[in-house]
KELUMLO-857404 format. One line per field, with one value per residue: residue in one letter; z, x, y of N, C-alpha, C in turn. Coordinates in Angstrom, 3 decimals, m for minus. Atoms other than C-alpha are relative to their C-alpha. Layout:
BEGIN
residuo: a,...
nZ: Z,...
nX: X,...
nY: Y,...
caZ: Z,...
caX: X,...
caY: Y,...
cZ: Z,...
cX: X,...
cY: Y,...
end
This chain:
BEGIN
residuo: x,x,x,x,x,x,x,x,x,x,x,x,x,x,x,x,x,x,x,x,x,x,x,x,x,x,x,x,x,x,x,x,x,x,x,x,x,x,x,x,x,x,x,x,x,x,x,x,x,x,x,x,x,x,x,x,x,x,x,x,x,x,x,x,x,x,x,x,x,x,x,x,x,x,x,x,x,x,x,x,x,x,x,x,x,x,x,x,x,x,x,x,x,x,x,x,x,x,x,x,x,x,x,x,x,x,x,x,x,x,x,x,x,x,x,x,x,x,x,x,x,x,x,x,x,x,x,x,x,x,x,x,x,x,x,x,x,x,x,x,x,x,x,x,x,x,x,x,x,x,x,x,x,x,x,x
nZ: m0.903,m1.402,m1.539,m0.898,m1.293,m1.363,m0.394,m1.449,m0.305,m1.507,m1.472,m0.962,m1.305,m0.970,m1.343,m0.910,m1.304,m0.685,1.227,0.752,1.475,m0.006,1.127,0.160,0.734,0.035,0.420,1.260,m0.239,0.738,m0.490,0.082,m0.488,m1.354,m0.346,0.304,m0.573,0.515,0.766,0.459,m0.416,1.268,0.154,0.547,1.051,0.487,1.440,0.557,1.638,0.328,0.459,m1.573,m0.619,m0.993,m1.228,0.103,m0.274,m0.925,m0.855,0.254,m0.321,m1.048,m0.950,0.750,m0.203,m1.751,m0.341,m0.630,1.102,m1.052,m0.537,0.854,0.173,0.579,0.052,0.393,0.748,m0.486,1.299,0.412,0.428,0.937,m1.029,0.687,0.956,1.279,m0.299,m0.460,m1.523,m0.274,m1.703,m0.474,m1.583,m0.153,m1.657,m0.508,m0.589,0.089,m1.281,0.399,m0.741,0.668,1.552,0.587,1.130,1.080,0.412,1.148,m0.558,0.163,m0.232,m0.631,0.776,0.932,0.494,m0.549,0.495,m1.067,0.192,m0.900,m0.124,m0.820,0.311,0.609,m0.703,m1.323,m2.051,m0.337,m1.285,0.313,m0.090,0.309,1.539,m0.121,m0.567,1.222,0.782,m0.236,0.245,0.738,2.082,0.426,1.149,m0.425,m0.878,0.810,m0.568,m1.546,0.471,0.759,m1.517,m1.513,0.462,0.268,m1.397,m0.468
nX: m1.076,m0.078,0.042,m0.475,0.419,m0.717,m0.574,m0.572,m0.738,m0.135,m0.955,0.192,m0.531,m0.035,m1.277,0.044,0.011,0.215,0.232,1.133,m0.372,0.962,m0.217,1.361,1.066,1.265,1.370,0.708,0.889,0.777,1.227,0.446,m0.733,0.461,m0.103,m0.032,m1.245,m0.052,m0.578,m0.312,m0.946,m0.847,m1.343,m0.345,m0.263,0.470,m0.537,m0.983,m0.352,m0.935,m1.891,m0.783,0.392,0.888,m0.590,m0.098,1.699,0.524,m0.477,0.724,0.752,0.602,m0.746,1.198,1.475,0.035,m1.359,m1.469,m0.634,m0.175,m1.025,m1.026,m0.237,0.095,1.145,m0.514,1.526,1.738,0.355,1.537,1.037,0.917,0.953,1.412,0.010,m1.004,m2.027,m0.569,m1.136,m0.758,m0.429,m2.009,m0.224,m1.090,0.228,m0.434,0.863,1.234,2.020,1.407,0.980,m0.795,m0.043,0.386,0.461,0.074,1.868,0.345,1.419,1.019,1.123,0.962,0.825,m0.179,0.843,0.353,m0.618,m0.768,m1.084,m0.542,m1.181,0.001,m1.483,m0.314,0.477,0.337,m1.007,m1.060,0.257,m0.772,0.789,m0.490,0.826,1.561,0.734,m0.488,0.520,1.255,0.493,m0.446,0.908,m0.307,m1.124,m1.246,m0.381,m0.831,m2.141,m0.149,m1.298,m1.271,m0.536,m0.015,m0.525,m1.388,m0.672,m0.456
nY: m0.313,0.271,m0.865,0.761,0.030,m1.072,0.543,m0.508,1.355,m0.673,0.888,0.796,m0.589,1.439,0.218,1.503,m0.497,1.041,1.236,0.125,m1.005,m1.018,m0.827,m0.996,m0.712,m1.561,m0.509,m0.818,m1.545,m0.425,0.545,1.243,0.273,m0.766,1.068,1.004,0.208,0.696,m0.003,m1.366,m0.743,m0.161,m0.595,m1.473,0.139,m1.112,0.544,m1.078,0.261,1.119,m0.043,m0.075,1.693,m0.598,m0.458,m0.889,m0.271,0.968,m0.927,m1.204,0.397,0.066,m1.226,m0.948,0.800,0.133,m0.507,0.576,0.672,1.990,0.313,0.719,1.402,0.584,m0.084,1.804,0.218,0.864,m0.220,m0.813,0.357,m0.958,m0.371,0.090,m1.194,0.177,m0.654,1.605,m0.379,0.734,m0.332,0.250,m0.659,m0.810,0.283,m0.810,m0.492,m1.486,m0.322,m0.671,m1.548,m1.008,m0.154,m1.293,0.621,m0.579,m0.526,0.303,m0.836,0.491,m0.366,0.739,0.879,m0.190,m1.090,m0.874,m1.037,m0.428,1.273,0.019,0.926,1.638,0.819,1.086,1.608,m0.980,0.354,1.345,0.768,1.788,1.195,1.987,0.197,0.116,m1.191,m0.884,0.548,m0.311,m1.159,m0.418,0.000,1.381,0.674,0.336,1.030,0.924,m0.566,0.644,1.548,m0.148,m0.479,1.567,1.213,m0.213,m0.111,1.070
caZ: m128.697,m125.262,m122.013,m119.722,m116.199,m113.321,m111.573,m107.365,m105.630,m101.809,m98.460,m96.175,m93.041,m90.531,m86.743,m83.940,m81.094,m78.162,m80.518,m82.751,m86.559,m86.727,m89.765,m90.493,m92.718,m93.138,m93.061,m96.290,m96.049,m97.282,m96.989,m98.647,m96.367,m92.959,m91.815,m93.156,m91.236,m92.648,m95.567,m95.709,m94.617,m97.010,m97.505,m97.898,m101.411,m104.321,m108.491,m110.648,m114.330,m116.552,m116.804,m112.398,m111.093,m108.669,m105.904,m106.419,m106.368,m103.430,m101.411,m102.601,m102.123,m98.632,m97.717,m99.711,m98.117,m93.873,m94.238,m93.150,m95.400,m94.943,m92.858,m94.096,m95.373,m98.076,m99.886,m100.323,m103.006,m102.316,m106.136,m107.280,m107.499,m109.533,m107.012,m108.004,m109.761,m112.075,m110.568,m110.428,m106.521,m106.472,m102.551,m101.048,m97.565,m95.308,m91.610,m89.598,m87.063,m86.950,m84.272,m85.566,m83.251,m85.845,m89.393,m91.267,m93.875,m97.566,m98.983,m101.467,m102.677,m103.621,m104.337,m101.630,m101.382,m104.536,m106.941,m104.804,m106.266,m102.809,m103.488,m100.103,m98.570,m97.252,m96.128,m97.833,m94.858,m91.852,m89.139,m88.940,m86.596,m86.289,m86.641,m86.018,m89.124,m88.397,m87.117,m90.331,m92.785,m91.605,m92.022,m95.073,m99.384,m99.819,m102.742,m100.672,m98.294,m100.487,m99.359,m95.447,m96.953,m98.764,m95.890,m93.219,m95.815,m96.576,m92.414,m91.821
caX: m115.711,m115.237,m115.647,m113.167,m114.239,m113.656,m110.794,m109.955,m107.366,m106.611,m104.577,m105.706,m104.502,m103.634,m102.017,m102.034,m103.083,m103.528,m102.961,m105.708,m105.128,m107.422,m107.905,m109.318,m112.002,m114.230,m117.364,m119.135,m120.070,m122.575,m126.685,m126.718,m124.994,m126.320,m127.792,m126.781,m123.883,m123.646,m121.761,m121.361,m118.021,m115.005,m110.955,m109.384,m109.659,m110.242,m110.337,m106.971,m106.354,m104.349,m101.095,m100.976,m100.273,m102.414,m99.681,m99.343,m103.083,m103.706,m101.190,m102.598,m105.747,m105.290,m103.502,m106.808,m109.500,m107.846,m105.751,m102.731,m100.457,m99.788,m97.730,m93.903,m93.807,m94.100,m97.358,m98.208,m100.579,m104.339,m105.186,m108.591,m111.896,m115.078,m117.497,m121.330,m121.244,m118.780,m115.314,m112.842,m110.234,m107.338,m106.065,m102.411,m102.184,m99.925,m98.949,m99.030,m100.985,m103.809,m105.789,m108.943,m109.550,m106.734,m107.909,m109.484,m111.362,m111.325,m114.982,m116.846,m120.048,m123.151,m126.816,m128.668,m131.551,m131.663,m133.166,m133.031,m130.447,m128.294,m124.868,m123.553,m120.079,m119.744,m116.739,m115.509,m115.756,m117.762,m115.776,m112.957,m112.774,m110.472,m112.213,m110.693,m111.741,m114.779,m116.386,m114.997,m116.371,m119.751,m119.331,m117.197,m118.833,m119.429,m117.153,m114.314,m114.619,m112.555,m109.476,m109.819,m108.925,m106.236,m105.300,m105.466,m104.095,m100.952,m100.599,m100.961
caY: m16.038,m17.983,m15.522,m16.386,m17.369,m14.316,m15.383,m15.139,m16.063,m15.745,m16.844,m19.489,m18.082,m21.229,m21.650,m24.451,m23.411,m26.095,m28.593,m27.829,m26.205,m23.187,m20.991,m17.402,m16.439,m13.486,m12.903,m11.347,m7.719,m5.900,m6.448,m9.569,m11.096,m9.196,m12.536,m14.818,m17.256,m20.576,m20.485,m16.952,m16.724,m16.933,m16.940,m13.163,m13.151,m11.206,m10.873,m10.276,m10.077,m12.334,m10.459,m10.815,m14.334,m15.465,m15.589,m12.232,m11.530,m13.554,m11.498,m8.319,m9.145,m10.230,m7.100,m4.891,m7.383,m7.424,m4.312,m5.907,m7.282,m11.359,m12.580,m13.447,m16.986,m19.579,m19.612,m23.473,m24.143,m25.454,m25.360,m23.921,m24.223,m23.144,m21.782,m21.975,m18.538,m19.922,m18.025,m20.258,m19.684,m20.607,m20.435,m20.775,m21.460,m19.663,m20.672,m17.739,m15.190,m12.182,m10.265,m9.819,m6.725,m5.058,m6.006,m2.909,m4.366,m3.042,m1.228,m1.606,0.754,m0.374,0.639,0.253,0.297,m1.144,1.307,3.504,5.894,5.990,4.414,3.276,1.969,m1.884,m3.335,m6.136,m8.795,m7.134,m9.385,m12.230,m15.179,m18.362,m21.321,m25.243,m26.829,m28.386,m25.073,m23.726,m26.188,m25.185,m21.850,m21.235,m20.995,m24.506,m24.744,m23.904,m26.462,m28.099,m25.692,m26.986,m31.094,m29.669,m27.954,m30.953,m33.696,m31.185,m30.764,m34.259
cZ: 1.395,0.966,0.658,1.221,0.758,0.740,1.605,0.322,1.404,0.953,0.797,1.124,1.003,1.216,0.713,1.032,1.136,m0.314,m1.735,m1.075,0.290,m1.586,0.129,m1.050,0.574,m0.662,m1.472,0.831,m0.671,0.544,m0.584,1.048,2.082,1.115,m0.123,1.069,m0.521,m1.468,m0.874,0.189,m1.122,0.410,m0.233,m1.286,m0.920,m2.016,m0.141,m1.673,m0.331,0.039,1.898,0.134,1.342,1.647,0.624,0.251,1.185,1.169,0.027,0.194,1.674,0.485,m0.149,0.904,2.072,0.353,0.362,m0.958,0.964,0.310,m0.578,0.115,m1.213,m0.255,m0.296,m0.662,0.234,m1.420,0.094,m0.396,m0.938,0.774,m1.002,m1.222,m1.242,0.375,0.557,1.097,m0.608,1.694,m0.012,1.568,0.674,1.737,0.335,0.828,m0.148,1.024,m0.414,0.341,m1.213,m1.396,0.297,m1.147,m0.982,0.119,m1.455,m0.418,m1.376,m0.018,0.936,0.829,m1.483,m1.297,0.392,m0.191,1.109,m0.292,1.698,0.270,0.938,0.032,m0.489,0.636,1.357,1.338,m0.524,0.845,m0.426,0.794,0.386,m1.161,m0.359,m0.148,m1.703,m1.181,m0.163,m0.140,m1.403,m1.323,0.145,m0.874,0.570,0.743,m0.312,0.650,1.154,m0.379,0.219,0.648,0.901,m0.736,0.095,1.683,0.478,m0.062
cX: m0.318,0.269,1.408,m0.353,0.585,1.024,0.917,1.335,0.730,0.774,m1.207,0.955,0.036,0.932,m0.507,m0.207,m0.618,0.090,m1.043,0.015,m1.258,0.418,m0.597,m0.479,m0.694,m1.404,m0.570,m0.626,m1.170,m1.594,m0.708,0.379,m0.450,m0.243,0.097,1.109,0.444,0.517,0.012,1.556,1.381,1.547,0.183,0.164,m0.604,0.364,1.434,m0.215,0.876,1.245,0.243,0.087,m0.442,0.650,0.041,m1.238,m0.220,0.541,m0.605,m1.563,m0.250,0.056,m1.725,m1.299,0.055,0.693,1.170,0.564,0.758,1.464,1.370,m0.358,m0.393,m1.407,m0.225,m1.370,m1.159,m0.388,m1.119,m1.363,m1.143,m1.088,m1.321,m0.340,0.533,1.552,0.503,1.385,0.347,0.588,1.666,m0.335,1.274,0.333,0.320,m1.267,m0.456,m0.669,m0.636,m0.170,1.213,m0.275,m1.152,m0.337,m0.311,m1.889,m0.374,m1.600,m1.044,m1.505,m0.793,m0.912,m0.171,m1.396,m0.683,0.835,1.176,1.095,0.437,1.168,m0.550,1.071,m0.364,m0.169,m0.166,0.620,1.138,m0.207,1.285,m0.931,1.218,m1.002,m1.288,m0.989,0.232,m0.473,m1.323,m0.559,0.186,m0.612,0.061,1.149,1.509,0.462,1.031,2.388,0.008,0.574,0.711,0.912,0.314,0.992,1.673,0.925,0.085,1.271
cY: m0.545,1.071,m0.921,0.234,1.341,m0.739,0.608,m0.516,0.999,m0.621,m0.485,m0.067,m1.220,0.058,m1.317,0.835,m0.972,m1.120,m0.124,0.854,1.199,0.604,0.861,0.548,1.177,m0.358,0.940,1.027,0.726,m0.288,m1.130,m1.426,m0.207,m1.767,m1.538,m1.030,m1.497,0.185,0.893,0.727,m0.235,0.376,1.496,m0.241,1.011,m0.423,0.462,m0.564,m1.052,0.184,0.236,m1.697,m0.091,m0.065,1.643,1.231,m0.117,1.033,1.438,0.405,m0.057,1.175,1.250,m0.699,0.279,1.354,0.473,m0.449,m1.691,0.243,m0.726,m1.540,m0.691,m0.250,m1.641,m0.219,m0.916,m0.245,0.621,m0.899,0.427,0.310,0.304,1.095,m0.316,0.617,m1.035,1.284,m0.574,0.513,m0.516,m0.063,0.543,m0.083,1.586,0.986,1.306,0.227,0.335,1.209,1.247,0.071,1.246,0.291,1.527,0.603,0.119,1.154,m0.529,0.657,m0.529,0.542,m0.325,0.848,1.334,1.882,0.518,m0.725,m0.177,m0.884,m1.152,m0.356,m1.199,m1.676,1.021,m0.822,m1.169,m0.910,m0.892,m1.239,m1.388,m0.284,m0.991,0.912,0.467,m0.799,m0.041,1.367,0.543,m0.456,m1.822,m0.252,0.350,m0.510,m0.894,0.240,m0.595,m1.902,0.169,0.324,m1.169,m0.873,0.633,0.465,m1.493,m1.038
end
């Protein structure tokens, strides 16, 4: 019997501001994470099952991951990837704006220390930022550098 891959799928949050595209990611939460910053940071995203589609996910997701629920507008497909783990994104981007100082990130709970018998809460992404997409290709999972292209080629 074939497994089937875990499967994400999230908004790519995007504005202009001075001329210059920006996008926002999150930071990974938790204590794997703590210091890391280089390609620790990540789309709002999240798993869903097979009977959700992943527009549907993606939105739900962001709303569970910043929570805010996205901003009205047209989701515009990025397609997917298979990130090192093996989960395959799929992303949507989505023009539109966020103040960081208002998201109210999801949680998640975790042993930690591990083996230590303490479960403890972690949000889901311990901060936000907007990057221009340079800055942001340096910070964000390697394998989804791929969404920032997809991004640029479908604004150019």
């Amino acid at each position: 019997m074939t497994r089937r891959p875990r499967r994400s799928a999230g908004i790519l949050l995007h504005r202009v501001v001075a001329g210059t595209t920006q996008v926002l990611l999150g930071h990974m939460g938790g204590p794997f994470w703590t210091r890391r910053d280089a390609g620790a940071w990540t789309i709002p995203k999240g798993e869903y099952q097979p009977d959700e589609t992943p527009e549907v996910a993606a939105r739900r997701e962001y709303t569970e991951e910043l929570g805010l629920p996205p901003p009205e507008g047209e989701l515009v497909p990025l397609g997917e990837v298979r990130q090192a783990g093996g989960k395959v994104v799929t992303a949507f981007a989505l023009h539109g704006d966020l103040d960081p100082d208002t998201v109210v990130p999801g949680t998640f709970a975790l042993e930690w220390p591990r083996g230590s018998g303490v479960v403890r809460e972690f949000p889901e992404l311990d901060r936000v930022e907007w990057f221009d997409l340079e800055r942001a290709k340096a910070k964000v999972v390697v394998a989804q550098r791929v969404f920032l292209d997809r991004l640029a080629e479908r604004l150019a």
